[in-house]
C-alpha positions in Angstrom: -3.4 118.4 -13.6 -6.1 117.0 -11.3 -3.4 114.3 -9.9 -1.3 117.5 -8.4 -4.4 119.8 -7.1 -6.6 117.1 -6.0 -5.2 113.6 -5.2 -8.6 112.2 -4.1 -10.6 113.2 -7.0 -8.0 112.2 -9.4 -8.3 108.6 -7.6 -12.2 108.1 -7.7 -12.2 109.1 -11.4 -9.3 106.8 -12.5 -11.1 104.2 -10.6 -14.1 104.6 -12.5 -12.4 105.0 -15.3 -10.9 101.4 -14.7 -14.1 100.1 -13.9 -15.4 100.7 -17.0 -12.4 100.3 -18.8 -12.4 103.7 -20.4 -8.7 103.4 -21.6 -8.0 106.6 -22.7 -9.1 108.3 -19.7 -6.4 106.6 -17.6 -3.6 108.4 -16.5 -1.1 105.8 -17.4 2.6 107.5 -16.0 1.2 108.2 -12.4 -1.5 104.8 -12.3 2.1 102.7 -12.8 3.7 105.0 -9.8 1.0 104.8 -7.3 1.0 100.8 -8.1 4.5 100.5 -7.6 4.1 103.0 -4.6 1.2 100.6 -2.8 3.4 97.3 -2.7 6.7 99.7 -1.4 3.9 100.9 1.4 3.9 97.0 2.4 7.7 96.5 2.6 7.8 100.0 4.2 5.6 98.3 6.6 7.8 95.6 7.1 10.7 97.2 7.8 9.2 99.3 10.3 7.0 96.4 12.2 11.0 94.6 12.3 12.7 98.0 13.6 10.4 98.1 16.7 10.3 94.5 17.0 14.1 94.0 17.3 14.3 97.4 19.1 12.1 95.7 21.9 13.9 92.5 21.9 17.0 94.1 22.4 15.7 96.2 25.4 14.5 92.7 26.8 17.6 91.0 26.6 20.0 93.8 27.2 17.9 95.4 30.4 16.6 92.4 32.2 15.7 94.3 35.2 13.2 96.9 33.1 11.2 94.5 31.4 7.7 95.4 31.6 4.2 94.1 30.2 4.3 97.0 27.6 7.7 95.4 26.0 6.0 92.3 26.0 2.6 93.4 24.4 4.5 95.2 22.0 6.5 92.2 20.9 3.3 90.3 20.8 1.9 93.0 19.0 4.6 93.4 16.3 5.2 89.6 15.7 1.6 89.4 14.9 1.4 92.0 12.9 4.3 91.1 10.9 2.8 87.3 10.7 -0.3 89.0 9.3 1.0 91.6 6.7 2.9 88.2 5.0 0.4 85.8 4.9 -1.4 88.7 3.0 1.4 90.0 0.9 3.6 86.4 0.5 5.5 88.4 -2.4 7.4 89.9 0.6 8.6 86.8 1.8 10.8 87.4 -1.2 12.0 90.9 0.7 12.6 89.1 4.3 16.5 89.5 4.6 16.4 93.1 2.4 14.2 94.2 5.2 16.1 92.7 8.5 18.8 94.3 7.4 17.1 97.9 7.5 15.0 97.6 10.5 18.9 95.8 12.4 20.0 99.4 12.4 16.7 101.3 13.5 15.8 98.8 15.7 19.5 99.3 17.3 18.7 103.4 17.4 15.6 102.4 19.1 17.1 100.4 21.6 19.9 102.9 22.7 17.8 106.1 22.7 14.9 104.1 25.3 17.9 102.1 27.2 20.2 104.9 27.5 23.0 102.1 26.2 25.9 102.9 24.3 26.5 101.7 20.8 29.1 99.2 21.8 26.7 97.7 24.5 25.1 96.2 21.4 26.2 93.5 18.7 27.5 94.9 15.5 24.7 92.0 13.8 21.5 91.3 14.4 21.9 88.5 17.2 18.6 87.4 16.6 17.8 84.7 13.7 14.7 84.9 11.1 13.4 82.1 13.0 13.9 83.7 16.6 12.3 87.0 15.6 9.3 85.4 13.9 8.9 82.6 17.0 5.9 83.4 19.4 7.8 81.4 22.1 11.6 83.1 22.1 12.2 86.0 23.9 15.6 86.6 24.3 
């Protein structure tokens, strides 16, 4: 099957075969998976933009001393990112809390393996609100 041997191919002729709505060229069972697959990309995305956000704002607030204009830009960087990637996808809006809690835990890993912190030098919870994470002007 073309879909196994030849993902590209297989994608310009399904979407031609949308185009010209050529129903019974469709492959139906993988169309429905790469869908679903696209919007779990986004929340993917998410997570991961909130891992090394909170990561960073952790080594900000936890190592006062190191803080650098690469941290900072990379704050910037994320926050923005993350900003942009809702106002195009609101539907993740929806997803907010599912994904904070995820990226809590990586963005803790992140945080001990660049500080060089232990575990217990961090919060069990995320000490940082929605609000505080998503606001331009905190920085712990």
């Amino acid at each position: 099957m073309l879909y196994e041997t030849d993902f590209y191919t297989w994608t310009q002729e399904q979407s031609q075969a949308l185009l010209n709505r050529q129903i019974n060229s469709l492959d139906w069972q993988h169309l429905a998976e790469e869908i679903g697959d696209l919007g779990n990309r986004h929340y993917d995305q998410l997570s991961s933009r909130l891992s090394i956000l909170i990561g960073h704002l952790l080594k900000w607030k936890y190592q006062p001393a190191n803080r650098s204009n690469s941290w900072k830009a990379t704050i910037r960087e994320q926050r923005r990112k993350i900003d942009r990637l809702l106002e195009r996808n609101p539907g993740l809006k929806n997803k907010w809390n599912e994904a904070l809690e995820e990226a809590w835990l990586d963005g803790k890993d992140l945080a001990i393996r660049e500080t060089g912190l232990d575990d217990q030098d961090f919060p069990e919870e995320c000490p940082f609100s929605s609000f505080q994470i998503q606001d331009s002007n905190y920085w712990a």
